[in-house]
C-alpha positions as CSV (number, residue, x, y, z in Angstrom):
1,X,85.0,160.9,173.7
2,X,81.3,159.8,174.6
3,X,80.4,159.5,171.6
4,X,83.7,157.9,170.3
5,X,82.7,154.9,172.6
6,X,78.8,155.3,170.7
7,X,80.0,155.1,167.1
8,X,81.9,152.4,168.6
9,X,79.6,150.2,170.1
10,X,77.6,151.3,167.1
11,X,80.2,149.8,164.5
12,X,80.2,146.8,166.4
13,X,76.2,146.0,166.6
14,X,76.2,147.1,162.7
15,X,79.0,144.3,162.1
16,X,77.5,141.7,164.4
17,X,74.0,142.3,162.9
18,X,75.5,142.5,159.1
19,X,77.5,139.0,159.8
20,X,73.8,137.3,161.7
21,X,72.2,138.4,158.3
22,X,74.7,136.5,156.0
23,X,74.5,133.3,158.0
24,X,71.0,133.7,157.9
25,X,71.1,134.1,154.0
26,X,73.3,131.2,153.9
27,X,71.1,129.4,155.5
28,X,68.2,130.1,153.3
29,X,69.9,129.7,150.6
30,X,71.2,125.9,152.2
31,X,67.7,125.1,152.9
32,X,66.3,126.3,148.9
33,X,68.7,124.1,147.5
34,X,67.6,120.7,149.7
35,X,64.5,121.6,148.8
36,X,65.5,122.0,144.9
37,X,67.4,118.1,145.7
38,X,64.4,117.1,147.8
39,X,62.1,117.9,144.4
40,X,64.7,117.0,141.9
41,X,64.8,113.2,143.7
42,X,61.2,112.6,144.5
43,X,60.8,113.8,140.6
44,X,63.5,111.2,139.6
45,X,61.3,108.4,142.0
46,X,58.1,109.4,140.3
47,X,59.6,109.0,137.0
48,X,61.5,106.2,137.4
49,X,57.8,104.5,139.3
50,X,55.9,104.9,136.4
51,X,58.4,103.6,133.9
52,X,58.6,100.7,136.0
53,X,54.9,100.0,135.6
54,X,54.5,101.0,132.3
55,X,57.0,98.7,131.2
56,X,54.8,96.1,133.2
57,X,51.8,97.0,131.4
58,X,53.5,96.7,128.0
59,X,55.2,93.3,129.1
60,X,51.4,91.8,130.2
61,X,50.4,93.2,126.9
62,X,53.0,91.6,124.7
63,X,52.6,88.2,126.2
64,X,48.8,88.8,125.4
65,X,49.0,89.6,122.1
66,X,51.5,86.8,121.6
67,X,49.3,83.8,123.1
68,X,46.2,85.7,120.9
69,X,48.8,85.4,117.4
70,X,49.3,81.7,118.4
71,X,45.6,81.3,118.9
72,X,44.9,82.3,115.6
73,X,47.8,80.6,113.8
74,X,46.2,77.2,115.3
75,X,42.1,78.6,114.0
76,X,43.1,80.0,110.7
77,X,46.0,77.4,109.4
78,X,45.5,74.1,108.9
79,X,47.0,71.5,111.9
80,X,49.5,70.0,109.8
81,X,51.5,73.6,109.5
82,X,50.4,75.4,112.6
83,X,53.9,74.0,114.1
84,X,55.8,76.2,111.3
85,X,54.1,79.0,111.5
86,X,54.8,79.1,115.2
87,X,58.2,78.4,114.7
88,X,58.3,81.5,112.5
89,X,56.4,83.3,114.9
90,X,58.3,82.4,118.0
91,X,61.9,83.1,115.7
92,X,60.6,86.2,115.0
93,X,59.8,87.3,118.7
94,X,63.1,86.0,119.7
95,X,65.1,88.5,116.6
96,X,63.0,91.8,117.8
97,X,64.1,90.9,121.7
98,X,67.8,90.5,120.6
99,X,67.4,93.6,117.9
100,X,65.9,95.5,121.9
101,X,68.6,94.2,124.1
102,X,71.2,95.0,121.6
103,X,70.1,98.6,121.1
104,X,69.3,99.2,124.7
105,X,72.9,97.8,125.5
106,X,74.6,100.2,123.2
107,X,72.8,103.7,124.5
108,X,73.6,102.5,128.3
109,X,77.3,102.2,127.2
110,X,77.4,105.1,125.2
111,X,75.8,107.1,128.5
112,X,78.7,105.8,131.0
């Protein structure tokens, strides 16, 4: 009978213990994935960060290399058709940002 009331008690500490040990696995395994979601977002800042300034280095870089080109439209062609040749210039700038914004537009709609 003594030991009846052992195995008993027994049986019980082994359930208790077995039933600490999954909620301490569950909470490991809670805490690995918000650290997984903590890495995953701060990846997803970082990557969306440096797009942001590389897409300001490339703007700065375009309006450079578009004053230069008008520069060098008013050196090397003569005064009387500088004015067309920025015209041309200036329409072509203005069909590669629509031909951009167009294709930009259609991936974001095909993605939602």
């Amino acid at each position: 009978m003594v030991e009846n009331i052992e195995n008993m008690k027994n049986s019980k500490e082994d359930k208790e213990s077995r039933k600490e040990s999954k909620t301490d696995m569950k909470q490991e395994e809670k805490r690995e994935a918000r650290s997984n979601l903590d890495r995953k977002q701060l990846m997803e800042y970082l990557r969306i960060g440096l797009i942001i300034f590389l897409s300001f280095i490339l703007i700065v870089a375009i309006w450079s290399l578009y004053v230069s080109l008008n520069e060098l439209v008013s050196i090397w062609i003569n005064y009387k058709y500088a004015p067309i040749y920025r015209a041309i210039l200036n329409a072509g700038v203005i069909a590669v940002v629509f031909f951009i914004l167009k294709r930009a537009v259609e991936v974001s709609r095909r993605q939602t």
